[in-house]
Biotite code that builds the C-alpha atoms (Angstrom):
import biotite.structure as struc

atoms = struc.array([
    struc.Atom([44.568, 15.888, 13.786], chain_id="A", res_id=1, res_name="UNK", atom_name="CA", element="C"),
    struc.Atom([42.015, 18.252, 12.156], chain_id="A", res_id=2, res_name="UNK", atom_name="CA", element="C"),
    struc.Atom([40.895, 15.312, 9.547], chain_id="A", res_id=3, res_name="UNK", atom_name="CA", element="C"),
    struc.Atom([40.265, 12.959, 12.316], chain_id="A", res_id=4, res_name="UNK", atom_name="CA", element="C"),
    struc.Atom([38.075, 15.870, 14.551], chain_id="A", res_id=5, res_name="UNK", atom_name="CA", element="C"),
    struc.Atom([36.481, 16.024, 11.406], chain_id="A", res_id=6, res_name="UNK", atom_name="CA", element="C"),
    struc.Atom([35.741, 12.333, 10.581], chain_id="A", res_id=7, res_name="UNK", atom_name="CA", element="C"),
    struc.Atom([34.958, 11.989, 14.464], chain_id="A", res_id=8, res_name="UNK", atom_name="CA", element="C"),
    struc.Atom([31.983, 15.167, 13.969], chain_id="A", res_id=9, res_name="UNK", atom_name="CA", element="C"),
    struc.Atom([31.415, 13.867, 10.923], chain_id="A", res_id=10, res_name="UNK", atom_name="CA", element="C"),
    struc.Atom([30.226, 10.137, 12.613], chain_id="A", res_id=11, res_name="UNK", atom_name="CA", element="C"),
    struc.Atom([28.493, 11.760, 15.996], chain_id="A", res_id=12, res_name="UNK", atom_name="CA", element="C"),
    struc.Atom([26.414, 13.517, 13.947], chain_id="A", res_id=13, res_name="UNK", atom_name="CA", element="C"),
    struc.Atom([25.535, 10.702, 10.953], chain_id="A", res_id=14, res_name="UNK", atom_name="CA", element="C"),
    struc.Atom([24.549, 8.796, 14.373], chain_id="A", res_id=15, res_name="UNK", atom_name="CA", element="C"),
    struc.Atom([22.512, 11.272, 15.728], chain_id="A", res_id=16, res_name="UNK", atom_name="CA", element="C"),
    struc.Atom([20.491, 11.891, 12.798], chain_id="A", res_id=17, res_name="UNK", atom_name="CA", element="C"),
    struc.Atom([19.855, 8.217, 12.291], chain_id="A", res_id=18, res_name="UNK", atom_name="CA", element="C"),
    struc.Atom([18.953, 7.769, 15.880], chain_id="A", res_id=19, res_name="UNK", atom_name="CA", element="C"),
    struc.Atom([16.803, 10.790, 15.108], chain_id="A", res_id=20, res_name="UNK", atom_name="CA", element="C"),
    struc.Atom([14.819, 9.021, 12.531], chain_id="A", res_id=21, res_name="UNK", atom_name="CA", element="C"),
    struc.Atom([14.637, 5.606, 13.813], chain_id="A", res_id=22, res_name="UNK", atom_name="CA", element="C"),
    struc.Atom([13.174, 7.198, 16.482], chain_id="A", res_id=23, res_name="UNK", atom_name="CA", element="C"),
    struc.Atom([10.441, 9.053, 14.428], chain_id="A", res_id=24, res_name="UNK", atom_name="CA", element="C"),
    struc.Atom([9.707, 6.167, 12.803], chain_id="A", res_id=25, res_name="UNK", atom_name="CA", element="C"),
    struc.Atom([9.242, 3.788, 15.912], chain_id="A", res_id=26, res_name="UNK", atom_name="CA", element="C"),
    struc.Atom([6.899, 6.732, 17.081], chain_id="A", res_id=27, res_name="UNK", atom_name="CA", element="C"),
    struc.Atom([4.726, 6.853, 13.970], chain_id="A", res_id=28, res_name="UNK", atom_name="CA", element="C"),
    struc.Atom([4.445, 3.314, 14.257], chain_id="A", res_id=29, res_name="UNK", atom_name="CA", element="C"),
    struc.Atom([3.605, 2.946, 17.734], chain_id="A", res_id=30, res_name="UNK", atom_name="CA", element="C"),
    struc.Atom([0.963, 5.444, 16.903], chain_id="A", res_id=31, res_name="UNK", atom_name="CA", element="C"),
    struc.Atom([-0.487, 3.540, 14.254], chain_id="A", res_id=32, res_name="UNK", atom_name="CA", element="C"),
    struc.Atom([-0.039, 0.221, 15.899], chain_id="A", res_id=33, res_name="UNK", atom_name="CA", element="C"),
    struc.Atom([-2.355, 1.966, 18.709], chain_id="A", res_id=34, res_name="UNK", atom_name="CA", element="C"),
    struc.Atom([-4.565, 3.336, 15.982], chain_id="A", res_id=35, res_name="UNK", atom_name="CA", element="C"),
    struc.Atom([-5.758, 0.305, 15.011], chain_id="A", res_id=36, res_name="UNK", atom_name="CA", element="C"),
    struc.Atom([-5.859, -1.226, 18.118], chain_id="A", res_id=37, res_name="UNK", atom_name="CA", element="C"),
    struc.Atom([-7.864, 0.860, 19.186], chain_id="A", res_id=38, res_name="UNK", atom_name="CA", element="C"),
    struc.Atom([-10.267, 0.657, 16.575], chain_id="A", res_id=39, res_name="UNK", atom_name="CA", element="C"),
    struc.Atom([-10.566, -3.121, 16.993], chain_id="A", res_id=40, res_name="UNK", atom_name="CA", element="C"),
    struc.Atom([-11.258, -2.899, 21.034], chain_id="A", res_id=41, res_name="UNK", atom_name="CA", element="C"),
    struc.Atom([-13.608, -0.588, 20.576], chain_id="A", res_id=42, res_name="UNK", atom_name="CA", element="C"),
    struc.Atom([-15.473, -0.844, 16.788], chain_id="A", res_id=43, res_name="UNK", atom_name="CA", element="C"),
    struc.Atom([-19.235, -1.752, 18.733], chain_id="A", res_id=44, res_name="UNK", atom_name="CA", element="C"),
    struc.Atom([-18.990, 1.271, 20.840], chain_id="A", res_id=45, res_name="UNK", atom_name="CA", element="C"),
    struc.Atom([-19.846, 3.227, 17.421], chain_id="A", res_id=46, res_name="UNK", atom_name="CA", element="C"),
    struc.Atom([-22.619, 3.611, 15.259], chain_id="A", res_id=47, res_name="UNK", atom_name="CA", element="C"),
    struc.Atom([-20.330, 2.057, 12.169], chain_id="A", res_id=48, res_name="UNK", atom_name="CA", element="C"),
    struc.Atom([-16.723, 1.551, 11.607], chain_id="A", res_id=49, res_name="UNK", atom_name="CA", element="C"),
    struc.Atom([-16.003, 0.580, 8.058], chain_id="A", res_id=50, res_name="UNK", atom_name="CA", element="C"),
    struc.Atom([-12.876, -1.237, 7.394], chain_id="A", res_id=51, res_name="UNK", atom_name="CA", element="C"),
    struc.Atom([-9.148, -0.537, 7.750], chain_id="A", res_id=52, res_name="UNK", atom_name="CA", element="C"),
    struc.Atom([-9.794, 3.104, 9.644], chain_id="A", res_id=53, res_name="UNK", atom_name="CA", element="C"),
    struc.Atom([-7.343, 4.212, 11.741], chain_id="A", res_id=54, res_name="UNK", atom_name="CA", element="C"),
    struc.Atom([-8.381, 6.338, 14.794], chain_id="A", res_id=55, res_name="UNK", atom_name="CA", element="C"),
    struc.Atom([-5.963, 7.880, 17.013], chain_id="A", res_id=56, res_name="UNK", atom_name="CA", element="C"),
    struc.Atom([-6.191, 6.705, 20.726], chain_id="A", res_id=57, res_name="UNK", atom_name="CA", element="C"),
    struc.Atom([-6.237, 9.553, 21.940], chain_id="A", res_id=58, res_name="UNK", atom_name="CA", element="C"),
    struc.Atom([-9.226, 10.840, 20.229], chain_id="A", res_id=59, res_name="UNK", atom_name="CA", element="C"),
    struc.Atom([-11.873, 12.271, 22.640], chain_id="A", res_id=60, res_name="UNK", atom_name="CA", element="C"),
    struc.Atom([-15.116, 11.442, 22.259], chain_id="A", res_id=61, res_name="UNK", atom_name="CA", element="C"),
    struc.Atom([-19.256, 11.777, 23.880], chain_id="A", res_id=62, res_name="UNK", atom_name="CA", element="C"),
    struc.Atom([-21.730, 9.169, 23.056], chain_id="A", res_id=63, res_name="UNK", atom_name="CA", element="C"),
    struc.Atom([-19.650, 7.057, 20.124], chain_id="A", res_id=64, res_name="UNK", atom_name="CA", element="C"),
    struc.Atom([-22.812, 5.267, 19.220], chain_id="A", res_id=65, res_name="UNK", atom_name="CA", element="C"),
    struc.Atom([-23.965, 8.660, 16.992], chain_id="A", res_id=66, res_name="UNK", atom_name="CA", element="C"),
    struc.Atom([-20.790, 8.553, 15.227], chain_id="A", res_id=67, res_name="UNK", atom_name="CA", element="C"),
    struc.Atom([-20.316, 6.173, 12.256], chain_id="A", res_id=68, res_name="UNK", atom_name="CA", element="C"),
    struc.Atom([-17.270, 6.513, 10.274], chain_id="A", res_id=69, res_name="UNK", atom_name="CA", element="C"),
    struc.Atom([-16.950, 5.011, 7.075], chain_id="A", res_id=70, res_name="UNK", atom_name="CA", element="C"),
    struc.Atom([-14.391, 2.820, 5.225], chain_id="A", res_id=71, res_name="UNK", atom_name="CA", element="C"),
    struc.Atom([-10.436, 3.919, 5.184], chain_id="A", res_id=72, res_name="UNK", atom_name="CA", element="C"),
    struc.Atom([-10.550, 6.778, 6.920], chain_id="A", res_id=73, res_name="UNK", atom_name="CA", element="C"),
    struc.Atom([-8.511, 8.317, 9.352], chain_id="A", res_id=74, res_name="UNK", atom_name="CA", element="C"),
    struc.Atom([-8.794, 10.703, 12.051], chain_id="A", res_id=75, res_name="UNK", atom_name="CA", element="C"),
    struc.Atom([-5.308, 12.099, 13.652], chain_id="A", res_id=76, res_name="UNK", atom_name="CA", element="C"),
    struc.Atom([-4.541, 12.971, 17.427], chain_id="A", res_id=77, res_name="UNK", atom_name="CA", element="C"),
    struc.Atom([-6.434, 14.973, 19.757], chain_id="A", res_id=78, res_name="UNK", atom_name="CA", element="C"),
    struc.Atom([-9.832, 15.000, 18.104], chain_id="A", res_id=79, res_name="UNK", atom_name="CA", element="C"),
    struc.Atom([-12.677, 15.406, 19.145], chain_id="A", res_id=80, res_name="UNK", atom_name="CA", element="C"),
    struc.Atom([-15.983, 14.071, 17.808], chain_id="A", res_id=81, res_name="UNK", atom_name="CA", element="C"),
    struc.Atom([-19.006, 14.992, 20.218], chain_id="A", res_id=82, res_name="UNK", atom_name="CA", element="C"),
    struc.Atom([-22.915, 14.760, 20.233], chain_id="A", res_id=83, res_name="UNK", atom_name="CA", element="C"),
    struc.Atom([-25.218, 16.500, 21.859], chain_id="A", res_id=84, res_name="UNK", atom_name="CA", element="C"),
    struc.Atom([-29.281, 15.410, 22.734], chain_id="A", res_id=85, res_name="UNK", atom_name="CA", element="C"),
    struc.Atom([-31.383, 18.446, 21.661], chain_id="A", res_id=86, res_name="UNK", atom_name="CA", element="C"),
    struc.Atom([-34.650, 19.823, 23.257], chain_id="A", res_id=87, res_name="UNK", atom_name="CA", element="C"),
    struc.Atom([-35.544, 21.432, 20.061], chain_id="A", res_id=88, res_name="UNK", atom_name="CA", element="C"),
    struc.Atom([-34.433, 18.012, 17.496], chain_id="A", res_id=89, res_name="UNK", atom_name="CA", element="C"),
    struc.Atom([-36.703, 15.078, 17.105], chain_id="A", res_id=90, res_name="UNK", atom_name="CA", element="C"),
    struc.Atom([-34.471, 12.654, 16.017], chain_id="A", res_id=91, res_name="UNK", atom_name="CA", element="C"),
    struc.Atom([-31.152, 11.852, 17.583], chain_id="A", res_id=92, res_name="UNK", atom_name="CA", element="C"),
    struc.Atom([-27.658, 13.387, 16.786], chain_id="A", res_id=93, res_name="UNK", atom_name="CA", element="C"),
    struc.Atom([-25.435, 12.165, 14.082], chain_id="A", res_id=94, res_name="UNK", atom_name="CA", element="C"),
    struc.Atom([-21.709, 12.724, 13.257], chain_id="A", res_id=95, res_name="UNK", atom_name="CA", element="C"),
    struc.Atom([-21.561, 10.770, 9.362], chain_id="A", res_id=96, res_name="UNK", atom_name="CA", element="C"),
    struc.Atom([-17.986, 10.235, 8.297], chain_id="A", res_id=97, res_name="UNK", atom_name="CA", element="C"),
    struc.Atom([-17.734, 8.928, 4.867], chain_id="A", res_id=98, res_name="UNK", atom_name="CA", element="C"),
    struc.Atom([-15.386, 6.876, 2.912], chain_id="A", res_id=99, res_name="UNK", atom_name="CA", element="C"),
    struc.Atom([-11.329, 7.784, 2.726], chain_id="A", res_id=100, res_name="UNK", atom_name="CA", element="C"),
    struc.Atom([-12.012, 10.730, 5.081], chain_id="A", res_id=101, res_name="UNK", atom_name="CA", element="C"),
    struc.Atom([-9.069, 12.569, 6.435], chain_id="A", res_id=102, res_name="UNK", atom_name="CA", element="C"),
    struc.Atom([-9.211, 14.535, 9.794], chain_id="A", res_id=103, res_name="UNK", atom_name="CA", element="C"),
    struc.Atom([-6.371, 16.674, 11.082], chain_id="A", res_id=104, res_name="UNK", atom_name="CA", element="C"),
    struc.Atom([-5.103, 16.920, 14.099], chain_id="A", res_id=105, res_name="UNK", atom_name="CA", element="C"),
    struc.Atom([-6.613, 18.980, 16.956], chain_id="A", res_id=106, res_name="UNK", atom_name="CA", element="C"),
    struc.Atom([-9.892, 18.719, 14.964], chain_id="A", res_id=107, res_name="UNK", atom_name="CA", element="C"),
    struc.Atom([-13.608, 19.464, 16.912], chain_id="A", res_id=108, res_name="UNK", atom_name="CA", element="C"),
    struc.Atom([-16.600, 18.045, 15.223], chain_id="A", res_id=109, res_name="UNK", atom_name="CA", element="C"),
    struc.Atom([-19.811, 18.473, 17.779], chain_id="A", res_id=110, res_name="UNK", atom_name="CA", element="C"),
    struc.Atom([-23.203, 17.521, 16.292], chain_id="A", res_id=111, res_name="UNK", atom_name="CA", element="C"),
    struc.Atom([-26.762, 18.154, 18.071], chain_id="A", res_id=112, res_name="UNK", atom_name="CA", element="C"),
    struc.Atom([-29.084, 17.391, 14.969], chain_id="A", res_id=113, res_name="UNK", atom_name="CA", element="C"),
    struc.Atom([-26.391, 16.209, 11.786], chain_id="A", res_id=114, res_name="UNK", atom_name="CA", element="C"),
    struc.Atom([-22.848, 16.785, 10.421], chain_id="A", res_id=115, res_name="UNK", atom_name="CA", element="C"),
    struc.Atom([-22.448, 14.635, 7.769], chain_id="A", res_id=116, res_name="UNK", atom_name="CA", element="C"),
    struc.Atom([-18.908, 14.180, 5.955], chain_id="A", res_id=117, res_name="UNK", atom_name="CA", element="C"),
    struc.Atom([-19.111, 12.975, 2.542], chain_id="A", res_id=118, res_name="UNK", atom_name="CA", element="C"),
    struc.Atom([-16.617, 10.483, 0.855], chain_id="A", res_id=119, res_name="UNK", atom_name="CA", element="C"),
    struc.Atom([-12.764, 12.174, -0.287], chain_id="A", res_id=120, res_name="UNK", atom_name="CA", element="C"),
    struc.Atom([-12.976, 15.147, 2.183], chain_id="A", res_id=121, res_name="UNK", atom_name="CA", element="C"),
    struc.Atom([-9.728, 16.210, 3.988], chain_id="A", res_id=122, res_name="UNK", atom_name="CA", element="C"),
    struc.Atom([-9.884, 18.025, 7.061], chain_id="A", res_id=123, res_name="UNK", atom_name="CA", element="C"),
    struc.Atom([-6.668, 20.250, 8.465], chain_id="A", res_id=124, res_name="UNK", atom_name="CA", element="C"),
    struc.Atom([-5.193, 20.828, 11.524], chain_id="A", res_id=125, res_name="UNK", atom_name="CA", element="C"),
    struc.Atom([-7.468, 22.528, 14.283], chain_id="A", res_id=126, res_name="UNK", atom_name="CA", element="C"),
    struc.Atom([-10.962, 22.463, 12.117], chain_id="A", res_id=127, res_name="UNK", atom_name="CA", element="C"),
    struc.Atom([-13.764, 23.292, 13.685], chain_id="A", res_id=128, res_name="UNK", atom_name="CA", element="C"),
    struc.Atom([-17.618, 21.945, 12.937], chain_id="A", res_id=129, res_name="UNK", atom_name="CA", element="C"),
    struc.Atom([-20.798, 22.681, 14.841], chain_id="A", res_id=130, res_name="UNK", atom_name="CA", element="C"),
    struc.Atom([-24.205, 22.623, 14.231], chain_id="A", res_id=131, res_name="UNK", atom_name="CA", element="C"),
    struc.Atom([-25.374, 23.995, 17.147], chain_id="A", res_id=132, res_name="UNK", atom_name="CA", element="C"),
    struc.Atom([-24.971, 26.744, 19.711], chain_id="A", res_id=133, res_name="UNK", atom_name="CA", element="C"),
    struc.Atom([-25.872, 27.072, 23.764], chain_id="A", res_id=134, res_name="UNK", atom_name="CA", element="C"),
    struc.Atom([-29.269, 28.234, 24.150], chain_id="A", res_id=135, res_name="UNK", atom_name="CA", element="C"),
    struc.Atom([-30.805, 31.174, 23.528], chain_id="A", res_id=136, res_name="UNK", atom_name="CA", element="C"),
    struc.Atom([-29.960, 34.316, 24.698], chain_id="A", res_id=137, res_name="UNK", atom_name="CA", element="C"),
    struc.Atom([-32.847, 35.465, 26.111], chain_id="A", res_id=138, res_name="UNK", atom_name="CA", element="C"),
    struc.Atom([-33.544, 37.058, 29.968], chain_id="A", res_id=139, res_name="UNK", atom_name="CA", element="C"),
    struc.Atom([-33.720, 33.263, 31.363], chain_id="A", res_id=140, res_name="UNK", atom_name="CA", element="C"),
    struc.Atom([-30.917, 31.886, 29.992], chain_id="A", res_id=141, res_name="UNK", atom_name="CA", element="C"),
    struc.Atom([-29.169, 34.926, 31.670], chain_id="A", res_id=142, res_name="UNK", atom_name="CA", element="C"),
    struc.Atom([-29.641, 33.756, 35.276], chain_id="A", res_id=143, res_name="UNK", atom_name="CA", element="C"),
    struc.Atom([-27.836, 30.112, 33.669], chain_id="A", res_id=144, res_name="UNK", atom_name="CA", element="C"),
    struc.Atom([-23.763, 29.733, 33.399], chain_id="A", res_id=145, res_name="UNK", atom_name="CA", element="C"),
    struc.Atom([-23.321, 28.683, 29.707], chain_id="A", res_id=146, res_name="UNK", atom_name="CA", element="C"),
    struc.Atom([-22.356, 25.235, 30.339], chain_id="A", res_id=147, res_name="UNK", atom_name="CA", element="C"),
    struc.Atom([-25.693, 24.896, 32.093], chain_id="A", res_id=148, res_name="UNK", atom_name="CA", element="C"),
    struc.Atom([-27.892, 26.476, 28.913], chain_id="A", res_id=149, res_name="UNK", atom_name="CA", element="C"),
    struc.Atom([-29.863, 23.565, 26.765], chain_id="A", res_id=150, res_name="UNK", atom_name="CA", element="C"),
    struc.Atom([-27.882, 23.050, 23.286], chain_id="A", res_id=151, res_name="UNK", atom_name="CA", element="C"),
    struc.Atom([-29.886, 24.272, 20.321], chain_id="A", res_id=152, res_name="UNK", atom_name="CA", element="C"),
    struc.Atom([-29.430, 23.091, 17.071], chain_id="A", res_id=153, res_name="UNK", atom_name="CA", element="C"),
    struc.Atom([-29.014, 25.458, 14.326], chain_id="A", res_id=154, res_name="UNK", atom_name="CA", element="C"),
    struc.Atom([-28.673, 23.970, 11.324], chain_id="A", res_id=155, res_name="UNK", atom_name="CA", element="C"),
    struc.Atom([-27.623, 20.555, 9.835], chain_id="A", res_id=156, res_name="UNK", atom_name="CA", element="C"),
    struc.Atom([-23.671, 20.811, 8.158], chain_id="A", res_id=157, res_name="UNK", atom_name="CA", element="C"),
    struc.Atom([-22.874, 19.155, 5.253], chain_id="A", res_id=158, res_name="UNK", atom_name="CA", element="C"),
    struc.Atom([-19.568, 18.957, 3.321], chain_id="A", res_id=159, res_name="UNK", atom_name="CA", element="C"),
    struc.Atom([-19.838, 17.174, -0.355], chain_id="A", res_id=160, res_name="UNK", atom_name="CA", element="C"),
    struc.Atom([-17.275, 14.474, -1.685], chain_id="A", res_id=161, res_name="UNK", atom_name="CA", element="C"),
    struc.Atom([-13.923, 15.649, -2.467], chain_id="A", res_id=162, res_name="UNK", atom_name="CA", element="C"),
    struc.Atom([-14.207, 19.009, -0.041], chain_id="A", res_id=163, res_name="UNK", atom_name="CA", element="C"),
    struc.Atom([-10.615, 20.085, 1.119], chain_id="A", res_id=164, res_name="UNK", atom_name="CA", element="C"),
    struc.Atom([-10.697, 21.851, 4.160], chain_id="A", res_id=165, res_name="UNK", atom_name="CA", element="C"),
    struc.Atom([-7.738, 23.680, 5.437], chain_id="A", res_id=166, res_name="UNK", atom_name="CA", element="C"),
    struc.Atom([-6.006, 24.680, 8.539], chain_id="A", res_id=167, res_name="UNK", atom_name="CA", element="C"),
    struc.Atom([-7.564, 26.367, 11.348], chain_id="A", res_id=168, res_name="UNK", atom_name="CA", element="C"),
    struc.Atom([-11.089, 26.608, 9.219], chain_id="A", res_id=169, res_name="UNK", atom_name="CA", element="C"),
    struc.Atom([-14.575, 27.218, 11.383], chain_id="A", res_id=170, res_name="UNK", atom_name="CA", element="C"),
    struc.Atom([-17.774, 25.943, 9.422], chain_id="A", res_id=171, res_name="UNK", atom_name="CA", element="C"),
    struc.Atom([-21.070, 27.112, 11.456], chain_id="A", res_id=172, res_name="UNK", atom_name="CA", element="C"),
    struc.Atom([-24.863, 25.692, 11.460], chain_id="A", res_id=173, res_name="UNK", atom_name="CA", element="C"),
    struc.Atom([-26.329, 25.405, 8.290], chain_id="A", res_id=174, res_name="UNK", atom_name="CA", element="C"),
    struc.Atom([-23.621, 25.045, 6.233], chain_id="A", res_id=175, res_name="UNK", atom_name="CA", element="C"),
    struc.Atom([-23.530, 23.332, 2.763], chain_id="A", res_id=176, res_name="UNK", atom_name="CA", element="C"),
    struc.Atom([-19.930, 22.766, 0.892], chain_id="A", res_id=177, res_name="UNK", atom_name="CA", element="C"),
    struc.Atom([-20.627, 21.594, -2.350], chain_id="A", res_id=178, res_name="UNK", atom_name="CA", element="C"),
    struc.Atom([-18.328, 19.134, -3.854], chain_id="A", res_id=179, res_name="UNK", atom_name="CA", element="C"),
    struc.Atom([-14.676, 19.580, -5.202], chain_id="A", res_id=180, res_name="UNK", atom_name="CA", element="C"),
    struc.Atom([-14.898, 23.157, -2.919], chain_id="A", res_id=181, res_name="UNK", atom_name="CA", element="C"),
    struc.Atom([-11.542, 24.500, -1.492], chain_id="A", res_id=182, res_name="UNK", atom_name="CA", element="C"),
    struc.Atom([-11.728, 26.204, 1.788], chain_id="A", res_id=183, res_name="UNK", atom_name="CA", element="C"),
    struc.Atom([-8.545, 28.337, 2.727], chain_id="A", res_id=184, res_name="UNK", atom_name="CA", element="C"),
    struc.Atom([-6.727, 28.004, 5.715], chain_id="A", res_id=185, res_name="UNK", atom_name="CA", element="C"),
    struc.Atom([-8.013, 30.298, 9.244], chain_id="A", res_id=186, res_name="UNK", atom_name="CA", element="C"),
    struc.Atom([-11.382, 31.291, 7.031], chain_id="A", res_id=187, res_name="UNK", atom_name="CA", element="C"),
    struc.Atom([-15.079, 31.162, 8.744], chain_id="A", res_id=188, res_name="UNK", atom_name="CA", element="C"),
    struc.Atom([-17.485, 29.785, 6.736], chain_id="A", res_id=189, res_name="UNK", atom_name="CA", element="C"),
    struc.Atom([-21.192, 31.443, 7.606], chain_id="A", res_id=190, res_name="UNK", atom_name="CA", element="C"),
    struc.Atom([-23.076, 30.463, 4.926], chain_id="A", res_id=191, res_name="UNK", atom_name="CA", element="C"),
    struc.Atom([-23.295, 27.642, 1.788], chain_id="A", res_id=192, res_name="UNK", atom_name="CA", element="C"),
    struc.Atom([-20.147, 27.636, -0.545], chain_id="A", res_id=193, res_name="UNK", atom_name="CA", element="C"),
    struc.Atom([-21.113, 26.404, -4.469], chain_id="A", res_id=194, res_name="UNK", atom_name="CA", element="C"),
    struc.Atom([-19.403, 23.337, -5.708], chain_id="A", res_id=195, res_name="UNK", atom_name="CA", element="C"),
    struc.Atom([-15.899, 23.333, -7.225], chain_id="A", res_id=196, res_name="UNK", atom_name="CA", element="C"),
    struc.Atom([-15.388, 27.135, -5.573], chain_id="A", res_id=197, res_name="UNK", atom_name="CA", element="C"),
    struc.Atom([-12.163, 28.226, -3.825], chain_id="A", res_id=198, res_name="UNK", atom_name="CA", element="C"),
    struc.Atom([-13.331, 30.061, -0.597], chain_id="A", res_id=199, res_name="UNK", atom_name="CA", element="C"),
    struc.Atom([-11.248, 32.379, 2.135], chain_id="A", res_id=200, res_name="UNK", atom_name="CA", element="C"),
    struc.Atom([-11.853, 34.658, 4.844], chain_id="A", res_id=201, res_name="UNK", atom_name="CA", element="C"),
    struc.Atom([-13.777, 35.582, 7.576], chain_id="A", res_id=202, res_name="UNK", atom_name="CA", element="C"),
    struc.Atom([-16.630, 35.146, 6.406], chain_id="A", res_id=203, res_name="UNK", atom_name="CA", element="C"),
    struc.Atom([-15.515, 32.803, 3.465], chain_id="A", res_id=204, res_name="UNK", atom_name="CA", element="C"),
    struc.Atom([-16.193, 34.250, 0.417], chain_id="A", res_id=205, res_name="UNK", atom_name="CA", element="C"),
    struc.Atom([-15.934, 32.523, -3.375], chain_id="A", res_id=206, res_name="UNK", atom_name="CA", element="C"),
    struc.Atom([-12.719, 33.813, -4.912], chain_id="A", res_id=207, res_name="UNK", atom_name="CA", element="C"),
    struc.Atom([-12.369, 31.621, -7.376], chain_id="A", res_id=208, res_name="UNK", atom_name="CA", element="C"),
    struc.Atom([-14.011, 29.116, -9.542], chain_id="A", res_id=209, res_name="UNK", atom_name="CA", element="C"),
    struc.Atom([-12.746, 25.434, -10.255], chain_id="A", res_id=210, res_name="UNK", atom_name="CA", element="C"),
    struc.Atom([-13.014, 24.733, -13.945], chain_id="A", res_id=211, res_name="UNK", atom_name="CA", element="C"),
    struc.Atom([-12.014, 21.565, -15.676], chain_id="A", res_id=212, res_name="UNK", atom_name="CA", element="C"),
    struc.Atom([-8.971, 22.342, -18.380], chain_id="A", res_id=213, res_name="UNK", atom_name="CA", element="C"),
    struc.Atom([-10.433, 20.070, -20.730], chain_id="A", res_id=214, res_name="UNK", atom_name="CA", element="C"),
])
């Protein structure tokens, strides 16, 4: 009697797992089906798509046409990529994604003068990029609710090929990430990091230098 509650517990539970999975994988292929559907029904609303990204659909997005994304890259659920017209910038905002770019989920990217993403980088979970802030804080902006306050840009953001960004990270206006650079997870980064650096805290700070073993 106790073998066959056993072989019985034994099978619920081999079924459940495998329902488990199958499930999980019809999911992450639903997702991706939508991915690239959505990329195809809506590729001439942007600036540039390259070839075979994959862009969540439920990415949120302002004025697609100053975002171009290059080739094989992918950008994960509930991002946001937003631009921003600026009193104080003569040319138009630009969001540059390059080449086999990875962006986490929960990621917000909002450009009023220019992020630009070089080719290689990987983006965590919940990054956050700006080059810009609301206004000044002067007496007149004051007597304005934030939302209502002109958007100023600070600073263009860069981040070099082959820039790993982790979890959680905050890079700020006028920010330059040299290539190969580490950023660890939850830091703030205030200010340019040098190439091939390992980075943490708030604000990011170079512990560490990359060095080739050869």
């Amino acid at each position: 009697m106790i073998k066959i509650l056993t072989f019985k517990l034994i099978t619920i539970i081999f079924l459940v797992v495998n329902y488990i999975s199958l499930s999980q994988r019809y999911n992450y292929w639903k997702r991706r089906f939508l991915g690239f559907a959505f990329v195809m029904r809506n590729k001439n609303c942007f600036r540039h798509i390259g070839d075979g990204c994959y862009i969540s659909s439920d990415i949120v997005l302002r004025n697609p046409n100053d975002i171009s994304i290059g080739s094989l890259s992918e950008i994960s659920r509930n991002v946001t990529l937003t631009t921003w017209r600026s009193n104080d910038s003569k040319k138009g905002p630009l969001i540059h994604i390059g080449d086999n770019v990875s962006i986490g989920e929960g990621a917000h990217i909002t450009a009023s003068n220019l992020i630009k993403i070089n080719d290689d980088v990987l983006l965590g979970k919940y990054v956050t990029i700006t080059d810009n802030s609301h206004g000044y804080s002067d007496a007149t902006d004051n007597f304005l609710a934030p939302s209502e306050r002109d958007i100023v840009s600070v600073g263009q953001v860069v981040l070099e090929e082959r820039v790993w960004i982790g979890d959680k990270v905050t890079i700020l206006p006028g920010v330059r990430i040299g290539e190969g650079t580490v950023i660890g997870s939850n830091s703030v980064v205030t200010k340019d990091i040098p190439k091939h650096s390992v980075a943490v805290g708030n604000p990011a700070k170079v512990i560490k230098k990359l060095t080739n073993k050869n």
